[in-house]
PANU-409273 format. One line per field, with one value per residue: x, y, z of N, C-alpha, C in turn; residue number from 1. Coordinates in pm, 1 decimal. Example, Ala and Ser with C-alpha at 12.3 -4.5 7.8 and 13.67 -1.06 7.14 Angstrom:
n_X: 1319.0	1285.0 .
n_Y: -569.0	-225.0 .
n_Z: 780.0	708.0 .
ca_X: 1230.0	1367.0 .
ca_Y: -450.0	-106.0 .
ca_Z: 780.0	714.0 .
c_X: 1320.0	1290.0 .
c_Y: -330.0	3.0 .
c_Z: 780.0	787.0 .
num: 1	2 .
! end
This chain:
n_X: -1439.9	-1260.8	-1053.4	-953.9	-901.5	-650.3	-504.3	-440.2	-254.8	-41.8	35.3	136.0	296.4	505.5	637.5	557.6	395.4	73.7	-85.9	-386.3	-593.3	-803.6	-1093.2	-1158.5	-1053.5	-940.2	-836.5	-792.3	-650.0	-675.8	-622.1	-479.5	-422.7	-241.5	-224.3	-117.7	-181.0	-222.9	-343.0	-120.2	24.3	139.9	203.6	132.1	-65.9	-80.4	-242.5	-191.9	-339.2	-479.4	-317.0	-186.0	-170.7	-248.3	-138.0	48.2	233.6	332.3	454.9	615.8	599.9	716.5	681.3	872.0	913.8	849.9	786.8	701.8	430.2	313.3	41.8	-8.7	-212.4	-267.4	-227.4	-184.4	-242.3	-266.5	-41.2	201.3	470.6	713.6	864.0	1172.2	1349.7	1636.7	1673.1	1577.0	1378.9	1085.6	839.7	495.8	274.4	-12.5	-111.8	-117.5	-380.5	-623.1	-967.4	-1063.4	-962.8	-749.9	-420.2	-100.7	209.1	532.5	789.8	1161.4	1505.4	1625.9	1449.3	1357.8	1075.3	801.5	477.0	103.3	-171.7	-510.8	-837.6	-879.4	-999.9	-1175.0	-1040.8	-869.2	-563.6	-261.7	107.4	360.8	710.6	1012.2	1190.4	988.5	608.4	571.6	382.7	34.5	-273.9	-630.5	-949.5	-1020.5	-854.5	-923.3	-1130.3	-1309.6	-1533.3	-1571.1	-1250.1	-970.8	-662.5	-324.5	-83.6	284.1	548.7	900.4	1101.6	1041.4	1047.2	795.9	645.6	696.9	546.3	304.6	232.1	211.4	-83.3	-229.9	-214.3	-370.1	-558.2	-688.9	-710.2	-870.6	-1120.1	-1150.4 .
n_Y: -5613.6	-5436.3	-5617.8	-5635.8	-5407.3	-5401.6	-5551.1	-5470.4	-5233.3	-5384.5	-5511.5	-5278.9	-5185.7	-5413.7	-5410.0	-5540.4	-5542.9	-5420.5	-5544.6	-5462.2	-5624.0	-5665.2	-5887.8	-6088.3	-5957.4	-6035.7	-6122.6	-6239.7	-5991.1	-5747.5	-5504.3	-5402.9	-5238.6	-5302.8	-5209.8	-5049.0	-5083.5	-4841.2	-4664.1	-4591.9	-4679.8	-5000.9	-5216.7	-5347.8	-5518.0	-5716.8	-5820.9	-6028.5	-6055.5	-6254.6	-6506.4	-6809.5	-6936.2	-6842.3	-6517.4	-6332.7	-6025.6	-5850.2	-5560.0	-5278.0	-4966.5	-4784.3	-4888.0	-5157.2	-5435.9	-5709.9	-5981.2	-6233.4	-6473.1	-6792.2	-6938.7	-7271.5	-7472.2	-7764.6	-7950.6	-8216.8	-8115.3	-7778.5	-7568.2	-7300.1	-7114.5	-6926.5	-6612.0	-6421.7	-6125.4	-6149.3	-6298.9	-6658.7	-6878.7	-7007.7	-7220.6	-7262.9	-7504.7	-7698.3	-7892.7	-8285.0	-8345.9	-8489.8	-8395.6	-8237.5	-8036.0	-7764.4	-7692.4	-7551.9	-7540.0	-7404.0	-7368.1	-7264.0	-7205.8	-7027.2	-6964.1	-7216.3	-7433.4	-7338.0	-7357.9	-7340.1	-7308.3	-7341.8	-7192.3	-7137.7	-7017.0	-6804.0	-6611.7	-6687.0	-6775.9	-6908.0	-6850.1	-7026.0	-7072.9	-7330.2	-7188.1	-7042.9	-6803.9	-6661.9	-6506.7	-6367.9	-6431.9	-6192.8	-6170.7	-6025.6	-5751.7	-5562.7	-5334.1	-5209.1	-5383.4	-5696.3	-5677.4	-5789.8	-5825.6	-5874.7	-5982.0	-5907.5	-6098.1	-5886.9	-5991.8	-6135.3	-6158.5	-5948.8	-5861.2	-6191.9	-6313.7	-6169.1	-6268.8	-6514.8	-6521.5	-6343.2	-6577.5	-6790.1	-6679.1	-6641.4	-6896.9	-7034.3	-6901.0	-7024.6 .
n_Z: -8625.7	-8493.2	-8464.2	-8712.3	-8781.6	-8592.3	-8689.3	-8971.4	-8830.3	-8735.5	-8969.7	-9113.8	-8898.3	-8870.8	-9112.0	-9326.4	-9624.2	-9769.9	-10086.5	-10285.2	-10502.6	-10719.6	-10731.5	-10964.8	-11184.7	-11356.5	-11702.4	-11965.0	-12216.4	-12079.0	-11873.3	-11557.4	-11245.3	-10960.9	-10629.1	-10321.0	-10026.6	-9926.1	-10150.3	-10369.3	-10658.4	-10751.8	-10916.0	-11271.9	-11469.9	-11763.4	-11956.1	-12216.1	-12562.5	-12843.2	-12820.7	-12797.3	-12566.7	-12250.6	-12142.3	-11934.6	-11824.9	-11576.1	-11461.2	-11327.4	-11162.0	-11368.5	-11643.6	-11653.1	-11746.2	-11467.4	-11419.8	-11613.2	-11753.0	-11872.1	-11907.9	-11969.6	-12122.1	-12197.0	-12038.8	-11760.1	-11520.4	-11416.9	-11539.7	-11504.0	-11646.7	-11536.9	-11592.3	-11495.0	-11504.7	-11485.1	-11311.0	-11216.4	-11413.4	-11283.9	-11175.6	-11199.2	-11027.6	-11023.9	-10741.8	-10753.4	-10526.8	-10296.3	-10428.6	-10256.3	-10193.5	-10318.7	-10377.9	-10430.8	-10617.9	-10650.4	-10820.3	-10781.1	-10870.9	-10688.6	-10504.6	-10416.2	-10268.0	-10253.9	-10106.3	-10160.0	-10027.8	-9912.7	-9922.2	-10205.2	-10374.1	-10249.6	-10176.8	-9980.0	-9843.7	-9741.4	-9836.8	-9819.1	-9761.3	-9729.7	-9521.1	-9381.7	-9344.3	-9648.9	-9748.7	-9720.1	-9802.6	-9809.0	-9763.0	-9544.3	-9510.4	-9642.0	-9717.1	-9963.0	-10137.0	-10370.6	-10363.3	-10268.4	-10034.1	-10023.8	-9794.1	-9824.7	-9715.9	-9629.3	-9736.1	-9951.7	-10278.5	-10419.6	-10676.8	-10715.0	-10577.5	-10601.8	-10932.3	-10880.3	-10722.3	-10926.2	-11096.8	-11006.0	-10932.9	-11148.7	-11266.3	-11100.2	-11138.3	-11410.7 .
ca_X: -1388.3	-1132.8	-934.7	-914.2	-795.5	-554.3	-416.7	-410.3	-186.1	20.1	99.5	226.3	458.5	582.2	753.3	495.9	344.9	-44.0	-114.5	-476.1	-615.5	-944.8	-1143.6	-1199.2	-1034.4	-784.9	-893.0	-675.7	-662.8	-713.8	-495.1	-515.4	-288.8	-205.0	-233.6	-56.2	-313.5	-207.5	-369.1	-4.2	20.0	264.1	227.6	63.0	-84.2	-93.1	-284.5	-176.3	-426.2	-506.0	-240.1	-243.7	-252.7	-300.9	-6.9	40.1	359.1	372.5	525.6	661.3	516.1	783.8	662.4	963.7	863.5	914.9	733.8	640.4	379.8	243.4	5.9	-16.0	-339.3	-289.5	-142.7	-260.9	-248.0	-256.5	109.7	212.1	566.3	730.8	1023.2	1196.9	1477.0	1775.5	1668.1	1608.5	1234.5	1028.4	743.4	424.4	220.6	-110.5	-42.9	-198.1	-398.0	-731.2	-1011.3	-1149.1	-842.7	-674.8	-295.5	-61.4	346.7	574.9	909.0	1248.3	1609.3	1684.3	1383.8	1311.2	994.7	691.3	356.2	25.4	-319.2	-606.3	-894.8	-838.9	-1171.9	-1244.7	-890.2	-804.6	-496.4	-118.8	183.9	498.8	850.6	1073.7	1207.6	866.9	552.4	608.6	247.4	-90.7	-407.6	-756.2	-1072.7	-1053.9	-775.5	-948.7	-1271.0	-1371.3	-1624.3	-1474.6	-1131.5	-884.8	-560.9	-179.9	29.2	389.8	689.6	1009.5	1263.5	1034.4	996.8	646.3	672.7	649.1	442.4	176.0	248.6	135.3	-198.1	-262.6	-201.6	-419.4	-693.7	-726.5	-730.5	-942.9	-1198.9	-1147.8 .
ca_Y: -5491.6	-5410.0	-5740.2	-5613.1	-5280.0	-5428.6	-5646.1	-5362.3	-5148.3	-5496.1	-5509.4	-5168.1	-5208.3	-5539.0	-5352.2	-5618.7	-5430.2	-5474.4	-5502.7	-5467.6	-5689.5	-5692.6	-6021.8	-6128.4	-5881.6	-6078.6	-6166.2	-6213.4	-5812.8	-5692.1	-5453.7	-5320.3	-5187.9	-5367.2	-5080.9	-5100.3	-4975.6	-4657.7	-4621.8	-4632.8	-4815.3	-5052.0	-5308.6	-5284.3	-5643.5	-5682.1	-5944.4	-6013.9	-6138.5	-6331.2	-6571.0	-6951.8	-6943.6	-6747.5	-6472.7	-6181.0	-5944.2	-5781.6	-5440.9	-5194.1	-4836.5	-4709.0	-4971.6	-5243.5	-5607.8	-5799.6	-6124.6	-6256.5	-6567.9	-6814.6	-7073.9	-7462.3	-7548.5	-7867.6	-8020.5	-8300.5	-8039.3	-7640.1	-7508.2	-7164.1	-7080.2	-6770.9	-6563.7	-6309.4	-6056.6	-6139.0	-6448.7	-6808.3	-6934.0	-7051.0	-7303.5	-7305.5	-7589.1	-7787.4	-8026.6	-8368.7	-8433.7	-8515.5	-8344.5	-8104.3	-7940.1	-7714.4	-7695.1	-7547.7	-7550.2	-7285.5	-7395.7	-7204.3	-7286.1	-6939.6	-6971.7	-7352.2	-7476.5	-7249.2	-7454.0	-7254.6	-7389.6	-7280.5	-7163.1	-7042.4	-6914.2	-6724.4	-6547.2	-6664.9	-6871.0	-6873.9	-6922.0	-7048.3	-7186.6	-7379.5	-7057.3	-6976.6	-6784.7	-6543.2	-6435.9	-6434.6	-6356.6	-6244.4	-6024.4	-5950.3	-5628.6	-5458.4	-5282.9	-5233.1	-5490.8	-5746.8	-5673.6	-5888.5	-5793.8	-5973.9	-5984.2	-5979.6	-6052.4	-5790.1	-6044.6	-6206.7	-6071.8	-5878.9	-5956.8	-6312.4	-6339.6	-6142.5	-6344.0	-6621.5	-6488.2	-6387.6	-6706.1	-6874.5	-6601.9	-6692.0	-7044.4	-7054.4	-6905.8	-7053.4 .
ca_Z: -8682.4	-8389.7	-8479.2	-8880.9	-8758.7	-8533.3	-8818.1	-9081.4	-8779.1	-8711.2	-9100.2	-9131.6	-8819.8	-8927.4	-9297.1	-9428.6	-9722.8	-9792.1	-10213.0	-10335.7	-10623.0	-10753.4	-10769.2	-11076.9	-11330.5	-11489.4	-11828.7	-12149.5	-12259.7	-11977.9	-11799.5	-11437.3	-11145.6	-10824.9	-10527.2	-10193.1	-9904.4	-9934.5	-10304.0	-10482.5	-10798.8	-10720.9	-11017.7	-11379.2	-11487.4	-11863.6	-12004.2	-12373.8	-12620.1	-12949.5	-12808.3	-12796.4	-12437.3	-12162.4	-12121.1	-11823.7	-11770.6	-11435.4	-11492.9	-11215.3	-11198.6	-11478.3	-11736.2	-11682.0	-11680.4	-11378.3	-11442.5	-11750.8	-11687.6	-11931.8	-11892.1	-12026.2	-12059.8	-12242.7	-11928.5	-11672.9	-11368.5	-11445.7	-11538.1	-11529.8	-11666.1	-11466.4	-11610.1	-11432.2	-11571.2	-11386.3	-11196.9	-11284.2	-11427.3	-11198.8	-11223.0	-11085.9	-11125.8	-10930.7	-10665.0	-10726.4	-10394.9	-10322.7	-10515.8	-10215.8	-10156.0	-10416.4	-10304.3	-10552.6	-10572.2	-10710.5	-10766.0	-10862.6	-10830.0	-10619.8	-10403.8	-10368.7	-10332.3	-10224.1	-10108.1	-10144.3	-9974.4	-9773.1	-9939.1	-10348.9	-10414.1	-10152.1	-10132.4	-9815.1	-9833.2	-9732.0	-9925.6	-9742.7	-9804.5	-9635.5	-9425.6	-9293.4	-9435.1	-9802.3	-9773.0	-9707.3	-9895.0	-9778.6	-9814.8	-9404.8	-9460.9	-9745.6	-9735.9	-10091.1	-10181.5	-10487.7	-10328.9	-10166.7	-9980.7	-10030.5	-9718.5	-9867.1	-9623.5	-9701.5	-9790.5	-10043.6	-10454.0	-10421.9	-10790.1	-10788.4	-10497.3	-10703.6	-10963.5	-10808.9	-10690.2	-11072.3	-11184.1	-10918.6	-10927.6	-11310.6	-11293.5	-10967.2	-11219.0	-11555.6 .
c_X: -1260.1	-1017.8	-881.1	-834.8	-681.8	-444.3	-376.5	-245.4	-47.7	116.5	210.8	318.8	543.8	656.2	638.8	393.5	208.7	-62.9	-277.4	-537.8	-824.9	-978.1	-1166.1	-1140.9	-951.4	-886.3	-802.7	-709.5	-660.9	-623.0	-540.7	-370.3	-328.4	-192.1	-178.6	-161.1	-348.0	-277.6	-243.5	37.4	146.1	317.3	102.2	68.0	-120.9	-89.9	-289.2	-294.5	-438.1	-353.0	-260.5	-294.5	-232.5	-152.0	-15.2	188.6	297.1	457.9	539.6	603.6	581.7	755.5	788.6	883.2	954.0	879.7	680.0	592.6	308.9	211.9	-71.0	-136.5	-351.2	-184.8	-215.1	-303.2	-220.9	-112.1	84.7	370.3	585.6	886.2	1037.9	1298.5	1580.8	1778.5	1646.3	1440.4	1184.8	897.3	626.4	277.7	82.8	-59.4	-129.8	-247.0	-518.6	-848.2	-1105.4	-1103.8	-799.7	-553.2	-209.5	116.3	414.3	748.7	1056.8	1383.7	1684.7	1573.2	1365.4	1174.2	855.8	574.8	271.9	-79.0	-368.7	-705.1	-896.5	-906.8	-1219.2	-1120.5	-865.4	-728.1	-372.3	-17.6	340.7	584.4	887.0	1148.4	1068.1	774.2	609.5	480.3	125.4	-198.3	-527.9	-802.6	-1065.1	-952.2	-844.2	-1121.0	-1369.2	-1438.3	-1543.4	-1318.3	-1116.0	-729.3	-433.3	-160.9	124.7	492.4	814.5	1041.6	1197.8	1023.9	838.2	562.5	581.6	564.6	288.3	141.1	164.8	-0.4	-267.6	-333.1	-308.5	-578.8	-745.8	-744.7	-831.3	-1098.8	-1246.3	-1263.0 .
c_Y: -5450.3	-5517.3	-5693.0	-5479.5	-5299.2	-5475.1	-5557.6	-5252.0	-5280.5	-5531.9	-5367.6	-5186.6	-5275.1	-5512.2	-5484.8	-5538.2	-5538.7	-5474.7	-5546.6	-5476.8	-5699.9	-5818.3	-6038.8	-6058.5	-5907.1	-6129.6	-6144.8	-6087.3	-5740.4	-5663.2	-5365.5	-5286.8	-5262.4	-5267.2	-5135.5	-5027.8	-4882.7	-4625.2	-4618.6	-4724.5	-4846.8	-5170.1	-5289.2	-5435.1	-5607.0	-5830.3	-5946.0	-6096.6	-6204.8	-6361.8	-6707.7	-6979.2	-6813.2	-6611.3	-6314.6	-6124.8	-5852.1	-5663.0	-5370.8	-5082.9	-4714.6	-4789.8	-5091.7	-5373.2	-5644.3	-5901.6	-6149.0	-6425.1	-6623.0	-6920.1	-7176.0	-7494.7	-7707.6	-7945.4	-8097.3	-8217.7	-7877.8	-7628.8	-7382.9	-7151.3	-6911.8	-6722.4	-6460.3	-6262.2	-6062.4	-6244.7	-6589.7	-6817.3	-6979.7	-7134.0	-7316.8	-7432.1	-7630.2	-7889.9	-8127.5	-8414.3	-8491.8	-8418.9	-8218.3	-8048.5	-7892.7	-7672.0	-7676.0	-7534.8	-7462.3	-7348.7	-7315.0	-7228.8	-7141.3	-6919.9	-7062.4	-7375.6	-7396.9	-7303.3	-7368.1	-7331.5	-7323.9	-7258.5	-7050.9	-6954.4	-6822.4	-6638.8	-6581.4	-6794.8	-6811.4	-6948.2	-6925.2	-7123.7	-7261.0	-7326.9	-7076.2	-6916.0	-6696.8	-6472.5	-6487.3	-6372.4	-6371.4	-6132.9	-5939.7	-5814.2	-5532.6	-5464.0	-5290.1	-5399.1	-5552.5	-5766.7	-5760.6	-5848.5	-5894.8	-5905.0	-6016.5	-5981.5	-5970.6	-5882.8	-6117.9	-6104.2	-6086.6	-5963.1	-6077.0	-6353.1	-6270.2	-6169.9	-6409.5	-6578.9	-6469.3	-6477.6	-6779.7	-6817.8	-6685.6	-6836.3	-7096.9	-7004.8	-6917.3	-7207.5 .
c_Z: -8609.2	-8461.3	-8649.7	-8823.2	-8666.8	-8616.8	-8908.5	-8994.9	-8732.3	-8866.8	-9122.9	-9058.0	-8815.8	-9052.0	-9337.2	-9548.4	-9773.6	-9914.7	-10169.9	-10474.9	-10580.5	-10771.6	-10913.2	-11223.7	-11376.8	-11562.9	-11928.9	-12221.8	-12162.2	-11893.2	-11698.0	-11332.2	-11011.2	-10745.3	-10435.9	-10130.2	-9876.6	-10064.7	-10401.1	-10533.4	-10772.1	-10848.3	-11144.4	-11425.7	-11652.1	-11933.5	-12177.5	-12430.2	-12749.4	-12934.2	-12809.5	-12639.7	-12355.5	-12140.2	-12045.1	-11817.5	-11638.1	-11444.5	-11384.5	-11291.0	-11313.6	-11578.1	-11749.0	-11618.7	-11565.3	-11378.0	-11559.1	-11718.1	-11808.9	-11875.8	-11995.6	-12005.9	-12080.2	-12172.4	-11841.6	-11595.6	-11466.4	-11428.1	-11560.2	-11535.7	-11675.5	-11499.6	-11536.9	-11468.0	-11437.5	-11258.2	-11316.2	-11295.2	-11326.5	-11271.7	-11144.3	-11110.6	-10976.0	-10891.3	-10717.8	-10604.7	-10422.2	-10374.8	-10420.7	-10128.3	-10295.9	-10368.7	-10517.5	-10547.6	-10651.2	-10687.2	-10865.3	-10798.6	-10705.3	-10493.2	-10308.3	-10389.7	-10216.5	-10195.0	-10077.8	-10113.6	-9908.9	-9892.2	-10103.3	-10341.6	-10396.7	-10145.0	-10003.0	-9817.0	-9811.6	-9846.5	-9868.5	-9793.4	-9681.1	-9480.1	-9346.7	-9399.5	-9566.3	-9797.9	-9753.6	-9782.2	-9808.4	-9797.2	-9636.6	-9380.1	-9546.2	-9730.2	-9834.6	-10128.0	-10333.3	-10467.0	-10225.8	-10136.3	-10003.8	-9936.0	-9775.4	-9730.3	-9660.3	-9762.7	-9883.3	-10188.2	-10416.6	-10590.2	-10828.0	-10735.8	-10569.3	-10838.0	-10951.5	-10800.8	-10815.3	-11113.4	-11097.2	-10942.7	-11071.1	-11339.5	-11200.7	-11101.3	-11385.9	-11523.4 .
num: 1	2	3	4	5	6	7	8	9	10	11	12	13	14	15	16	17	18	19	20	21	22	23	24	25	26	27	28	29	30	31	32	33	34	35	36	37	38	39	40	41	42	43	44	45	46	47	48	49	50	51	52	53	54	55	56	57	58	59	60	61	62	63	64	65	66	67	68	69	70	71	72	73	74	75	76	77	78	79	80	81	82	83	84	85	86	87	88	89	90	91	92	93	94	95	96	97	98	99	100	101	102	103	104	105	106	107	108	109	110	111	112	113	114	115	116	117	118	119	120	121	122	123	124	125	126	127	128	129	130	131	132	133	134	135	136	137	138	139	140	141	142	143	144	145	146	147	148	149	150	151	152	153	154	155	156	157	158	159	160	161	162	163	164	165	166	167	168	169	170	171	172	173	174 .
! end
């Protein structure tokens, strides 16, 4: 308990900003809010439906899209195609490794190439570039039962980094 409250007071002083996502509540229709630690709605997830496939927008707390995410099911490896207003697409797709690891790659021509691993399922994984980490995910900052915490770093898009997690959460249980 000491070491979580150390980490929670280690995040704040670091400008690293904590989001809070529910386990499991993405579903095609299905629309919820992304919270920062503090309780302020920081993102508005908006799962479209009677589509061919799967399709989420990411909205900021005035209703403007910031990610628009579809995914490929009829693909060798899970795709997820990531737009962003005023940047370049991004791609995030499954690594091929071996079958008891899930490792996933995120790639865009203004970021580069993003490698996510550790533990899907369970939320407890990192997601780093070539710089250094972009974020980490886990259930050990957030209290609420079902909930799981994002570590974002400043200098990355919150955005796409939650994004990502989305897209991972949802495919982690499809």
């Amino acid at each position: 308990m000491r070491r979580r409250r150390q980490h929670r007071r280690d995040a704040r002083t670091s400008g690293r900003e904590v989001y809070q996502l529910r386990e499991r509540l993405v579903a095609i229709g299905d629309d919820y809010w992304i919270e920062t630690q503090s309780g302020r709605r920081a993102f508005k997830v908006d799962g479209k439906v009677l589509r061919l496939r799967d399709t989420f927008v990411i909205e900021g707390p005035d209703g403007s899209w910031r990610v628009r995410m579809k995914h490929r099911p009829v693909r060798v490896r899970d795709t997820w195609h990531i737009e962003r207003p005023g940047g370049p697409d991004a791609t995030l797709h499954k690594a091929m490794v071996g079958p008891l690891r899930d490792r996933w790659v995120l790639e865009a021509d203004d970021i580069g190439t993003w490698k996510i691993q550790g533990n899907l399922v369970e939320h407890e994984y990192r997601i780093d570039s070539d710089d250094g980490p972009v974020a980490e995910t886990s259930k050990r900052w957030v209290r609420a039962r079902d909930t799981y915490g994002v570590e974002v770093d400043p200098e990355a898009d919150a955005a796409l980094v939650l994004a990502v997690t989305v897209a991972i959460d949802q495919a982690a249980h499809d």
